[in-house]
PDB file of N, CA, C, O and CB in Angstrom:
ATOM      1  N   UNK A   1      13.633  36.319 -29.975  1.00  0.00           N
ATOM      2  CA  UNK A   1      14.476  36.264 -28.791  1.00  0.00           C
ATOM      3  C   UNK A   1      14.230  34.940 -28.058  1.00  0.00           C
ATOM      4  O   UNK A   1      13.084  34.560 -27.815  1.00  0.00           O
ATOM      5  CB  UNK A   1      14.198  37.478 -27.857  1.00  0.00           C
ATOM      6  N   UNK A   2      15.258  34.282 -27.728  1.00  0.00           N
ATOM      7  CA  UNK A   2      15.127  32.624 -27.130  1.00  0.00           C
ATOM      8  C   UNK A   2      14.556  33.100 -25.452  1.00  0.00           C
ATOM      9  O   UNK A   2      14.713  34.211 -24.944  1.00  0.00           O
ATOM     10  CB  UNK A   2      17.148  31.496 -27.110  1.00  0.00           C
ATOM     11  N   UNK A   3      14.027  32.171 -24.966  1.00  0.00           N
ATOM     12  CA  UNK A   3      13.600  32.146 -23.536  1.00  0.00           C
ATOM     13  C   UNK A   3      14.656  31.491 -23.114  1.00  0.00           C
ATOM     14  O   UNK A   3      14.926  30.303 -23.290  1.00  0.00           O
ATOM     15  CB  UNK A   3      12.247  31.501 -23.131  1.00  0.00           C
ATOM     16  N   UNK A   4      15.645  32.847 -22.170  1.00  0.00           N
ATOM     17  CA  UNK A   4      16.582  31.850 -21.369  1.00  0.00           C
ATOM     18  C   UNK A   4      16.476  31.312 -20.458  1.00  0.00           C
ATOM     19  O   UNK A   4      17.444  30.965 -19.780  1.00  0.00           O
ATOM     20  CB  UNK A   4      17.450  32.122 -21.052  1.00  0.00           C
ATOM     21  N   UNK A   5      14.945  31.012 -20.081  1.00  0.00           N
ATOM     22  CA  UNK A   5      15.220  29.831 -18.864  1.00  0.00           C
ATOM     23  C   UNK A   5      14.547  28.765 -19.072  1.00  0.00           C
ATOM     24  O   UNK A   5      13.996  28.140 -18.166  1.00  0.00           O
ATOM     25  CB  UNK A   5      14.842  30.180 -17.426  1.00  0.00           C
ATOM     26  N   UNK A   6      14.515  28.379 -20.532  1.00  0.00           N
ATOM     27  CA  UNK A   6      14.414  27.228 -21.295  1.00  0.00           C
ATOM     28  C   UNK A   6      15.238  26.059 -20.823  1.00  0.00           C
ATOM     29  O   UNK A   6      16.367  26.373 -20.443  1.00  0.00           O
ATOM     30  CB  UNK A   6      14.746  27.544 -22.605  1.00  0.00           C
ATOM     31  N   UNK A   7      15.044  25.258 -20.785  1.00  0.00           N
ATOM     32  CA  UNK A   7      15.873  24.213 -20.236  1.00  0.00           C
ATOM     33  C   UNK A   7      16.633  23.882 -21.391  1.00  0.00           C
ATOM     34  O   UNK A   7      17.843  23.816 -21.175  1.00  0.00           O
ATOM     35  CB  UNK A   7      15.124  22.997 -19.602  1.00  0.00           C
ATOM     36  N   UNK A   8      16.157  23.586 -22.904  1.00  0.00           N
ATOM     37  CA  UNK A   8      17.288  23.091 -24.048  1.00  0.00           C
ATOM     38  C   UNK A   8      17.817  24.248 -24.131  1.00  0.00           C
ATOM     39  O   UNK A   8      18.709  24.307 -24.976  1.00  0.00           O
ATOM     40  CB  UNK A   8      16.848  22.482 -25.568  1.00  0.00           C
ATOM     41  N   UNK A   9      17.524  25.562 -23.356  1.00  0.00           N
ATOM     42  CA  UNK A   9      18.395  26.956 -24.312  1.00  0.00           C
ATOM     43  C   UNK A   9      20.042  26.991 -22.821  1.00  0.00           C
ATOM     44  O   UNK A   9      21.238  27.220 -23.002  1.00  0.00           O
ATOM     45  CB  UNK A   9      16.770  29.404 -24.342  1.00  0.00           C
ATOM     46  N   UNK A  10      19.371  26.697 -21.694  1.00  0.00           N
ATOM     47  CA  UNK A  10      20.292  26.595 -20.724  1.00  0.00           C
ATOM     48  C   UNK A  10      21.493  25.475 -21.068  1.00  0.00           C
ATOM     49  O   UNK A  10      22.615  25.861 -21.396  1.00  0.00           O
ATOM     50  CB  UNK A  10      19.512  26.278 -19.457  1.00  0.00           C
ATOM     51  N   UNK A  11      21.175  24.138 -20.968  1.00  0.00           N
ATOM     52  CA  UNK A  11      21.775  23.250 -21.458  1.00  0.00           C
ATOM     53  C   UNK A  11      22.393  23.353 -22.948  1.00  0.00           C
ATOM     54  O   UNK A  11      23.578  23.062 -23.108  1.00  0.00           O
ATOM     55  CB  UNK A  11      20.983  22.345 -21.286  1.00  0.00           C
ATOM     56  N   UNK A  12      21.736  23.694 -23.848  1.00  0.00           N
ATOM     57  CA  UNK A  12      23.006  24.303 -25.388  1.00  0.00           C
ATOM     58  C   UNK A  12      23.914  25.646 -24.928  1.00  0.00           C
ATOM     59  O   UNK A  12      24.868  26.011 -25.614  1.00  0.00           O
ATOM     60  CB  UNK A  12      21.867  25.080 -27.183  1.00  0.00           C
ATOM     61  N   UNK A  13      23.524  26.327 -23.717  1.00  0.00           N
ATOM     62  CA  UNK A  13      24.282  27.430 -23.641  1.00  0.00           C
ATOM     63  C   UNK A  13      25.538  26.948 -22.703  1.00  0.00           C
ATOM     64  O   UNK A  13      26.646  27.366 -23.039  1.00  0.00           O
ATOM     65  CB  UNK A  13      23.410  28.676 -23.086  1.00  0.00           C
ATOM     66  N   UNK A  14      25.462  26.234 -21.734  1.00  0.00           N
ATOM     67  CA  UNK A  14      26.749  25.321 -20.848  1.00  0.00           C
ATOM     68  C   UNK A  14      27.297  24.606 -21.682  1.00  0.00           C
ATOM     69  O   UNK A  14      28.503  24.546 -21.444  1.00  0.00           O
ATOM     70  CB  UNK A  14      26.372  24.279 -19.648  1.00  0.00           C
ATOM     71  N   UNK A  15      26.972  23.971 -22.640  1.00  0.00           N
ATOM     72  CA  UNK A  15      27.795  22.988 -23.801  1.00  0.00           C
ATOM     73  C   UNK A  15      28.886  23.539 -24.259  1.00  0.00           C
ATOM     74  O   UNK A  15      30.046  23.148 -24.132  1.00  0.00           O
ATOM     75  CB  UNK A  15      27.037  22.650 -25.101  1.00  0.00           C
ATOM     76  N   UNK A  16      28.279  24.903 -25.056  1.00  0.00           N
ATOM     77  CA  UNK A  16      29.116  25.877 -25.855  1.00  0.00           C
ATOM     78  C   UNK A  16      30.266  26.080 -24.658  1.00  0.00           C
ATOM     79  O   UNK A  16      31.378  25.589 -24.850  1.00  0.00           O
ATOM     80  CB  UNK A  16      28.195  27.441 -26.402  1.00  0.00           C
ATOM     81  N   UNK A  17      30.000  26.779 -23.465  1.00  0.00           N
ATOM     82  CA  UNK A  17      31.213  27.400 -22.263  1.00  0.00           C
ATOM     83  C   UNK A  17      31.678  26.340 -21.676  1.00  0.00           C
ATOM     84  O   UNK A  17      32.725  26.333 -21.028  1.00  0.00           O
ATOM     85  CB  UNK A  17      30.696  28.416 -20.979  1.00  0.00           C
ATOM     86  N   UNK A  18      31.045  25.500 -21.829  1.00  0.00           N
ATOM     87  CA  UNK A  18      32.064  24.337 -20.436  1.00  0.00           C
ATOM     88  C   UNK A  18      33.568  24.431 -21.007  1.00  0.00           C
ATOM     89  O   UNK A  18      34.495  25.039 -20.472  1.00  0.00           O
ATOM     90  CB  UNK A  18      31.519  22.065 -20.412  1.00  0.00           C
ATOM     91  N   UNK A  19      33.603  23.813 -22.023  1.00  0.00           N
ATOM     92  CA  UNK A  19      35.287  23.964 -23.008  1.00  0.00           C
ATOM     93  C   UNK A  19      36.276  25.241 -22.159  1.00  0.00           C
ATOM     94  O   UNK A  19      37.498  25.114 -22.247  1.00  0.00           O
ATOM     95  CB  UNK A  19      34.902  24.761 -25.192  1.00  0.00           C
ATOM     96  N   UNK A  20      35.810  26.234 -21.495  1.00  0.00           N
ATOM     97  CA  UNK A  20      36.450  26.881 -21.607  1.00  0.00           C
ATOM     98  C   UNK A  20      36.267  27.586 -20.043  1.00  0.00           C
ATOM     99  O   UNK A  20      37.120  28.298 -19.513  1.00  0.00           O
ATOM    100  CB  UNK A  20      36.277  27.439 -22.848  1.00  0.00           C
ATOM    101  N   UNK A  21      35.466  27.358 -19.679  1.00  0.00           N
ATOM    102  CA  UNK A  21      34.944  27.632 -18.087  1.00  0.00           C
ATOM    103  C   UNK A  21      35.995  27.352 -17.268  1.00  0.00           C
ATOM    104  O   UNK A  21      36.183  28.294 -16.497  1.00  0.00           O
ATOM    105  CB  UNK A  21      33.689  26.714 -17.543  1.00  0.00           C
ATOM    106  N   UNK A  22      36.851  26.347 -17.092  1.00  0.00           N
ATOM    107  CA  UNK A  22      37.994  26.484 -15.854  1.00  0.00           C
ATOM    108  C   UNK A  22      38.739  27.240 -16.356  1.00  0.00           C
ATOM    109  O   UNK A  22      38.990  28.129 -15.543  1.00  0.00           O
ATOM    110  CB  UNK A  22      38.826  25.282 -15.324  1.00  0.00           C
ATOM    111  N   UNK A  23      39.258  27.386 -17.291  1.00  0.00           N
ATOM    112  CA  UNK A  23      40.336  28.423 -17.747  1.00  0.00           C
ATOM    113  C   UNK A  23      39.606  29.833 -16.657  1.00  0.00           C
ATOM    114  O   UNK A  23      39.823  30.147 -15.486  1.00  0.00           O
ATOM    115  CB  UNK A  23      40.310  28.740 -19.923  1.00  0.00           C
ATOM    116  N   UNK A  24      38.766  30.360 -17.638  1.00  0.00           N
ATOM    117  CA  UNK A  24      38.320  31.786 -17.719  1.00  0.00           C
ATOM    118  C   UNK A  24      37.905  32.057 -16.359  1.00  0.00           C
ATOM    119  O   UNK A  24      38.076  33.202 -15.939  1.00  0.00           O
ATOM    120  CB  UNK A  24      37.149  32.076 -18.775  1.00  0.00           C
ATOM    121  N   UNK A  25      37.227  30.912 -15.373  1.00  0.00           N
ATOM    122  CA  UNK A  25      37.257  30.927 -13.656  1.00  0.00           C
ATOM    123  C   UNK A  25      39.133  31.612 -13.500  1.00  0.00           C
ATOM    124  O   UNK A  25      39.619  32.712 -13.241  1.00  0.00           O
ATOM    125  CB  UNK A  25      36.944  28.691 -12.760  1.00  0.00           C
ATOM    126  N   UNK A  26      39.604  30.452 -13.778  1.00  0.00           N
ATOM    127  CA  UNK A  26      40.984  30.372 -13.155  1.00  0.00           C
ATOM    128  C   UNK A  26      41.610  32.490 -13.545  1.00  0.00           C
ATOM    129  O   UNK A  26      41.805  33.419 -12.762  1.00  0.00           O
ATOM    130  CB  UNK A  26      42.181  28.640 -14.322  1.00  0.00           C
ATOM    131  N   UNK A  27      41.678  32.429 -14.556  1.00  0.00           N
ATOM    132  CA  UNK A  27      41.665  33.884 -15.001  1.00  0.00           C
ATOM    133  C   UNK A  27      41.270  35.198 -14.650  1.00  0.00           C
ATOM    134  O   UNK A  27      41.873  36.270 -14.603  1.00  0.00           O
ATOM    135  CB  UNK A  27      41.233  33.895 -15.769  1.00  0.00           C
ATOM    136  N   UNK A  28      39.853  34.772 -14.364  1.00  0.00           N
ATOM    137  CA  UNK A  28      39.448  35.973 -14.105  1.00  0.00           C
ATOM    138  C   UNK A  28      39.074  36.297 -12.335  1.00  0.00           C
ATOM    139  O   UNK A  28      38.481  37.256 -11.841  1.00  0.00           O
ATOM    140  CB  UNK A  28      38.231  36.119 -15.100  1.00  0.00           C
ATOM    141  N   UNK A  29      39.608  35.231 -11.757  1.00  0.00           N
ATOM    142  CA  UNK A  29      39.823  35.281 -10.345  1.00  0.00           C
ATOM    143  C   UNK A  29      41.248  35.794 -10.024  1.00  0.00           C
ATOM    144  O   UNK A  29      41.621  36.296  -8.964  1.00  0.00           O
ATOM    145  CB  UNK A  29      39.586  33.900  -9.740  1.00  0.00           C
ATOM    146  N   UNK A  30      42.050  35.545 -11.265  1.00  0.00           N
ATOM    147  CA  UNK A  30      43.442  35.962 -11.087  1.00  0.00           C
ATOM    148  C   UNK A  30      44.047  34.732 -10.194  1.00  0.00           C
ATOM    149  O   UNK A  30      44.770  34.872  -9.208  1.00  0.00           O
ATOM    150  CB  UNK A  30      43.562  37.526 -10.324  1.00  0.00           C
ATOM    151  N   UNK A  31      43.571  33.431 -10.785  1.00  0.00           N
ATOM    152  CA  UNK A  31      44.096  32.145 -10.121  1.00  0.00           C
ATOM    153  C   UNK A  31      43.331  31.945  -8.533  1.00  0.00           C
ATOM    154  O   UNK A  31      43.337  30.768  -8.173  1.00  0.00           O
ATOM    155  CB  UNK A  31      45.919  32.305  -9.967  1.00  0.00           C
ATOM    156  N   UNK A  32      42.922  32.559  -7.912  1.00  0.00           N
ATOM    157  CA  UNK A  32      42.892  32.641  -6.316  1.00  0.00           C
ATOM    158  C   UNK A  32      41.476  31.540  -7.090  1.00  0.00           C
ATOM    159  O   UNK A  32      40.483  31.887  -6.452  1.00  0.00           O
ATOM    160  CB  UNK A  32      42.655  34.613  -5.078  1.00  0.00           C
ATOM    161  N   UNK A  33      41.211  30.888  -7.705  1.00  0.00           N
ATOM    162  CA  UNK A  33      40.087  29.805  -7.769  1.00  0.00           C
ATOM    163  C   UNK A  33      40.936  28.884  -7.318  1.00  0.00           C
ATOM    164  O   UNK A  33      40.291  28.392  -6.393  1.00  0.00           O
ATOM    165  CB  UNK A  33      39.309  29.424  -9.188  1.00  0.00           C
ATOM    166  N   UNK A  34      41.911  28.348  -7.356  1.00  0.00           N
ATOM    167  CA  UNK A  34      42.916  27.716  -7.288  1.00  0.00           C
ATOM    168  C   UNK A  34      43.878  27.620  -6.099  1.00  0.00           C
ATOM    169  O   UNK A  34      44.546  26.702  -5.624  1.00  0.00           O
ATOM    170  CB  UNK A  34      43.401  28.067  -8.191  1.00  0.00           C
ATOM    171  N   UNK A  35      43.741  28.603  -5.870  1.00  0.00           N
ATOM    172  CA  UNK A  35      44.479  28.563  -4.200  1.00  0.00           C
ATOM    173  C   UNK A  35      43.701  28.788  -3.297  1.00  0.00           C
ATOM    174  O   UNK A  35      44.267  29.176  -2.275  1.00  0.00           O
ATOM    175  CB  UNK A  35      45.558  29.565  -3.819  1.00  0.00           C
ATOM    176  N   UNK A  36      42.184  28.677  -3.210  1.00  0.00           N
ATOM    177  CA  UNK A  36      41.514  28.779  -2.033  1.00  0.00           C
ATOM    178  C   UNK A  36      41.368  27.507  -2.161  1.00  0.00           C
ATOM    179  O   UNK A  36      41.121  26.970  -1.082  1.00  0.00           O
ATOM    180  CB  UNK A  36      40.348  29.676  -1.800  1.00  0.00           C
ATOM    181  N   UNK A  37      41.410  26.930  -2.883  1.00  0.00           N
ATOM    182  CA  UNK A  37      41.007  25.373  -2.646  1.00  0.00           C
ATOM    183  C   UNK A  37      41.720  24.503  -1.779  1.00  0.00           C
ATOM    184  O   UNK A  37      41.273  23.692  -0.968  1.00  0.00           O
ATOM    185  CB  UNK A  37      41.058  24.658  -3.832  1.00  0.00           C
ATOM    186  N   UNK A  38      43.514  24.937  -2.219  1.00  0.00           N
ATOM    187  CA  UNK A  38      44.755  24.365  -1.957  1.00  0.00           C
ATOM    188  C   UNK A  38      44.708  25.126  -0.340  1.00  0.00           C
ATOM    189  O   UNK A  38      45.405  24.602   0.528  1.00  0.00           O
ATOM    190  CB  UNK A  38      46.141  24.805  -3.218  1.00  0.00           C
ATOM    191  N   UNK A  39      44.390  25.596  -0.202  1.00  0.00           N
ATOM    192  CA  UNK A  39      44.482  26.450   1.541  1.00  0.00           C
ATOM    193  C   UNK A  39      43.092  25.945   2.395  1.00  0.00           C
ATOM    194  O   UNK A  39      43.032  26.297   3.574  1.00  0.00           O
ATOM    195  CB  UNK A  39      44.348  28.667   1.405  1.00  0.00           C
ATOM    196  N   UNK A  40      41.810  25.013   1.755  1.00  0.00           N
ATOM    197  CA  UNK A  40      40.919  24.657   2.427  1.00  0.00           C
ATOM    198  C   UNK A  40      41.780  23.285   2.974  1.00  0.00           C
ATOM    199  O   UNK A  40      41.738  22.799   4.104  1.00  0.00           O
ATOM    200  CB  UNK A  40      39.523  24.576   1.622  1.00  0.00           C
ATOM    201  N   UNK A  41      42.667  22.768   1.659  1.00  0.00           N
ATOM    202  CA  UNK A  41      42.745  21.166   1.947  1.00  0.00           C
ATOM    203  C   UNK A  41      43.752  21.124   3.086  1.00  0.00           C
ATOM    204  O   UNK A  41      43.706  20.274   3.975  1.00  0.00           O
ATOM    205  CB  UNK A  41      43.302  20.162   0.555  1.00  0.00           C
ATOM    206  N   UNK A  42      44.979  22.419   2.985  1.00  0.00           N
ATOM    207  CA  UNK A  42      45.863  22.209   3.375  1.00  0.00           C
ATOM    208  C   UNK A  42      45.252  22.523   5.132  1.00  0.00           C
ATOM    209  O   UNK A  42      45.895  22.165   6.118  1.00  0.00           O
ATOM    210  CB  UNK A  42      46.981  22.964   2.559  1.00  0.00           C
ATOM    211  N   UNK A  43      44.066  23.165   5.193  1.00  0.00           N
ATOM    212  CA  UNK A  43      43.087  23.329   6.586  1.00  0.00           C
ATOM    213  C   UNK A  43      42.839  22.043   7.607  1.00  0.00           C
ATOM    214  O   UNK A  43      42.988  21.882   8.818  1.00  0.00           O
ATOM    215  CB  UNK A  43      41.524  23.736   6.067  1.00  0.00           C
ATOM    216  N   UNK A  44      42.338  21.121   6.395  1.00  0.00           N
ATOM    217  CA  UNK A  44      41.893  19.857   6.449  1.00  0.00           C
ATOM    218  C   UNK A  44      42.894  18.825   6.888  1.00  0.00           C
ATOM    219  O   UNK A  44      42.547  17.814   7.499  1.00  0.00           O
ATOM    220  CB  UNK A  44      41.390  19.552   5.236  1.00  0.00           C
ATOM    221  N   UNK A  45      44.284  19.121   6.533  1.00  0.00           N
ATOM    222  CA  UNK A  45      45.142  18.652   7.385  1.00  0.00           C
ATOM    223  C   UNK A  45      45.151  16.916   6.513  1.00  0.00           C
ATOM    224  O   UNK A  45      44.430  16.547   5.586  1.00  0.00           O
ATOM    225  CB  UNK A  45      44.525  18.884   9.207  1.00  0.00           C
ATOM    226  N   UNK A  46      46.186  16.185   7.206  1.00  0.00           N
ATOM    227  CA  UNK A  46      45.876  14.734   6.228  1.00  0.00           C
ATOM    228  C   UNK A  46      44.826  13.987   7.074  1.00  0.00           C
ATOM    229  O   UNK A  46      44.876  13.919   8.302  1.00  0.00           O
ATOM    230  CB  UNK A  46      47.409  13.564   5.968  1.00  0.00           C
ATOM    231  N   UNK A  47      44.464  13.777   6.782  1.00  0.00           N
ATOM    232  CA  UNK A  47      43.222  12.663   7.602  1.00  0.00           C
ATOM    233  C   UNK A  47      43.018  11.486   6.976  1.00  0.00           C
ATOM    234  O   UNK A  47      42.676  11.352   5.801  1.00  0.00           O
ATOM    235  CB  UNK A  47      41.658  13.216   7.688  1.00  0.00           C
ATOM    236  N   UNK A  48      43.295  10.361   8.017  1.00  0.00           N
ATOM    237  CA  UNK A  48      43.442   8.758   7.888  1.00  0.00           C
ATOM    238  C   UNK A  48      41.602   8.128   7.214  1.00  0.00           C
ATOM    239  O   UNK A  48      41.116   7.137   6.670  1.00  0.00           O
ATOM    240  CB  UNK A  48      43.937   7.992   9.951  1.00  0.00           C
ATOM    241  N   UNK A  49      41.212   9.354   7.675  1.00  0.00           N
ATOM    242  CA  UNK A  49      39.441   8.681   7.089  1.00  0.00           C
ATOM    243  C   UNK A  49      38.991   8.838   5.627  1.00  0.00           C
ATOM    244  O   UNK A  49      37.808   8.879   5.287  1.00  0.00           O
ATOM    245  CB  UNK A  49      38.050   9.570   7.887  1.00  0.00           C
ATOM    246  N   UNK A  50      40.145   8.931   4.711  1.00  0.00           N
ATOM    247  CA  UNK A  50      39.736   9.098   3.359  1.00  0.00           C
ATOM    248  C   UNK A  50      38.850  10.169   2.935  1.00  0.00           C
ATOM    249  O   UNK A  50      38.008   9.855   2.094  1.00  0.00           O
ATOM    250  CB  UNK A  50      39.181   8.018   2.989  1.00  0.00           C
ATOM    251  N   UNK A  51      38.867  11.229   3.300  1.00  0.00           N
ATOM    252  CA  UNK A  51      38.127  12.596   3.234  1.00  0.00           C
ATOM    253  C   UNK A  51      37.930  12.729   1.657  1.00  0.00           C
ATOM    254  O   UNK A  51      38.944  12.693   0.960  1.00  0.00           O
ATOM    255  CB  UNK A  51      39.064  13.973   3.950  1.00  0.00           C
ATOM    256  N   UNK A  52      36.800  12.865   1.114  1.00  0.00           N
ATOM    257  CA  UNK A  52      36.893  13.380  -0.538  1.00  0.00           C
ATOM    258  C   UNK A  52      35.983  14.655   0.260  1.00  0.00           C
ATOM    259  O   UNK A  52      35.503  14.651   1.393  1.00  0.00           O
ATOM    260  CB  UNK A  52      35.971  12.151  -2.251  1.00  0.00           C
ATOM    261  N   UNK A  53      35.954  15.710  -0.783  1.00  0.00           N
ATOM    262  CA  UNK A  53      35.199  16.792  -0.993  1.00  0.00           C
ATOM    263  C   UNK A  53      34.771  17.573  -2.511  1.00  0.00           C
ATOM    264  O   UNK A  53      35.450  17.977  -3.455  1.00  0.00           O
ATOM    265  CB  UNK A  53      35.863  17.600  -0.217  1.00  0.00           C
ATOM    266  N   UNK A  54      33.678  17.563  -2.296  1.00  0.00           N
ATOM    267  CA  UNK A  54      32.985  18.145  -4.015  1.00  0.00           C
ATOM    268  C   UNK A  54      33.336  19.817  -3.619  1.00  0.00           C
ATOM    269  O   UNK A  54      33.184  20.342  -2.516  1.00  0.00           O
ATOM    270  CB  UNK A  54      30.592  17.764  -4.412  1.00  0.00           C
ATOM    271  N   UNK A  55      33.810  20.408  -4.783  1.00  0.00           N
ATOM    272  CA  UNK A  55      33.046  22.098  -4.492  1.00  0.00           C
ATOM    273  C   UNK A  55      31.839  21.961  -5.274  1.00  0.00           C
ATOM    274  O   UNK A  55      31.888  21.753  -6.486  1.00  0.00           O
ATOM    275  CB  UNK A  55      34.012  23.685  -5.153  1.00  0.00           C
ATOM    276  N   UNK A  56      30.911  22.054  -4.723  1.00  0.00           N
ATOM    277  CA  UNK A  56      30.098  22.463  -5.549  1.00  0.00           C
ATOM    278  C   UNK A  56      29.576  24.021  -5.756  1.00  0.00           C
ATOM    279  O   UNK A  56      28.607  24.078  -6.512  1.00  0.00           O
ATOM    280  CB  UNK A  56      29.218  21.700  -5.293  1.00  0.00           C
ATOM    281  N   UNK A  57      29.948  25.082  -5.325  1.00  0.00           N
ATOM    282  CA  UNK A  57      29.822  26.124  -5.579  1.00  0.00           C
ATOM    283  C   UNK A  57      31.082  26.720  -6.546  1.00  0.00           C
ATOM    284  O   UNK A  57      31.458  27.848  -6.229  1.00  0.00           O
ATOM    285  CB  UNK A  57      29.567  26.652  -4.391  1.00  0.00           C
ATOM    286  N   UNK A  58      31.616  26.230  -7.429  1.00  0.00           N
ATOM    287  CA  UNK A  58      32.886  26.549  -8.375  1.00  0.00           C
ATOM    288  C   UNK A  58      32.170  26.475  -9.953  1.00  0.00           C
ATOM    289  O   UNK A  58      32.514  27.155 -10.920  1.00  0.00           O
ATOM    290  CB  UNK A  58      34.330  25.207  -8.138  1.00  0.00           C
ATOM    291  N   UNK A  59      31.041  25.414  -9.909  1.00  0.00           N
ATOM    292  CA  UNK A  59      30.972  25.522 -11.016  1.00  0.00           C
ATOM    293  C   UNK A  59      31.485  24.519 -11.999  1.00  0.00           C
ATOM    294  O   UNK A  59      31.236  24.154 -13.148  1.00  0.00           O
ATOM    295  CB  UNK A  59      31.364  26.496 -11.120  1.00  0.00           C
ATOM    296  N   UNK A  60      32.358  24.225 -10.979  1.00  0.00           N
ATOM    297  CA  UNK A  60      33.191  23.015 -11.802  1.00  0.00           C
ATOM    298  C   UNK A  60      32.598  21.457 -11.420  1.00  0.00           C
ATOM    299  O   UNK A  60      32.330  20.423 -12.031  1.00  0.00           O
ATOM    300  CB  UNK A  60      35.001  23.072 -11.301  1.00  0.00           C
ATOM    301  N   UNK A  61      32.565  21.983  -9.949  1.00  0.00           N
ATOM    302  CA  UNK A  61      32.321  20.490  -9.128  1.00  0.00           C
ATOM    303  C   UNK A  61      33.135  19.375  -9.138  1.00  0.00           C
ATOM    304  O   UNK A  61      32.762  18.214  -9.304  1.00  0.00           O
ATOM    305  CB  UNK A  61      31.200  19.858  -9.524  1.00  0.00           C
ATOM    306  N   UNK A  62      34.677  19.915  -8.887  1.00  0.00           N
ATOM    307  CA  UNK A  62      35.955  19.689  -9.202  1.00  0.00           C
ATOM    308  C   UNK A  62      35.969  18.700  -7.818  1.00  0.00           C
ATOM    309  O   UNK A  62      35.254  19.348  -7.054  1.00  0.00           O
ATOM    310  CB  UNK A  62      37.037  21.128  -9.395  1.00  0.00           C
ATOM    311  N   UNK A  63      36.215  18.001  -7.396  1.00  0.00           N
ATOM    312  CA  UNK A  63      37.033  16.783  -6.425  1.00  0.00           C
ATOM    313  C   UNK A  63      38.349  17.512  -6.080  1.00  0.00           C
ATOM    314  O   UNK A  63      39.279  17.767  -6.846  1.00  0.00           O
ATOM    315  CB  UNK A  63      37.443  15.117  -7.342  1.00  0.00           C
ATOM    316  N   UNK A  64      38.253  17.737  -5.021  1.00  0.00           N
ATOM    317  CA  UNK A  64      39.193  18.899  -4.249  1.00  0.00           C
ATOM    318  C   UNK A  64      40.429  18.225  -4.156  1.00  0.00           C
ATOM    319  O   UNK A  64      41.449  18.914  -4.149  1.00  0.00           O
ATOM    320  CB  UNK A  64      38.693  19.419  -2.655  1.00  0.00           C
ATOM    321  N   UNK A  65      40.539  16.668  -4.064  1.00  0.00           N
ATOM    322  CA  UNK A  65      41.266  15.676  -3.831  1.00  0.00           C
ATOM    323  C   UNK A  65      42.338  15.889  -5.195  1.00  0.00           C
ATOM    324  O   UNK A  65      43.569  15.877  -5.192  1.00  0.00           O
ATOM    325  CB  UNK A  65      40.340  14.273  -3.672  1.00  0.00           C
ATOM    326  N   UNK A  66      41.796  16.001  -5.852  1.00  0.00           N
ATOM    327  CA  UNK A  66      42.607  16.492  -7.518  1.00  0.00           C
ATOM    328  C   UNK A  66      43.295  17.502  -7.149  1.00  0.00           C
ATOM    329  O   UNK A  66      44.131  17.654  -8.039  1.00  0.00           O
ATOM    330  CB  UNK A  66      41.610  17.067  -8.944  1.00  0.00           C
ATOM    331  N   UNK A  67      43.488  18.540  -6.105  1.00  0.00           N
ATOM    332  CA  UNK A  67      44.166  19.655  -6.528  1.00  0.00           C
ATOM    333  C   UNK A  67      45.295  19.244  -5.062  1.00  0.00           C
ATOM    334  O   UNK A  67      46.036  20.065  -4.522  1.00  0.00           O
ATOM    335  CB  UNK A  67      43.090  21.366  -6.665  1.00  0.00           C
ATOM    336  N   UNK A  68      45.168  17.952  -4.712  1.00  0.00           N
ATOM    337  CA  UNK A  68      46.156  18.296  -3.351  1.00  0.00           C
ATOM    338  C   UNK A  68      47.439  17.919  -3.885  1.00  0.00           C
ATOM    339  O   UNK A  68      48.451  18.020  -3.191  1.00  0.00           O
ATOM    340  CB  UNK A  68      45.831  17.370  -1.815  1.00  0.00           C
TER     341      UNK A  68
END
């Protein structure tokens, strides 16, 4: 049995899923991964100060700026 909190067993195990990780987010949220994002930015309003934002709790660590 592998030790999963191996660091090469963690890292070969994200390799294999990344390929397929936004899909199966997007899916199995039933899309709302996708529209909470679009309803934070649209919060955020346009702002002249060049605003970027990371999610970093998605998993993706997607640039929010991509989905406006």
């Amino acid at each position: 049995m592998p030790n999963i909190y191996e660091p090469d067993y963690v890292r070969n195990l994200f390799n294999q899923m990344s390929g397929s990780y936004e899909r199966m987010n997007y899916i199995t949220s039933f899309g709302f991964s996708i529209r909470w994002r679009k309803q934070f930015l649209k919060k955020l309003g346009n702002s002249s100060n060049n605003v970027q934002v990371i999610d970093l709790l998605s998993g993706l660590g997607d640039k929010l700026v991509l989905f406006k």
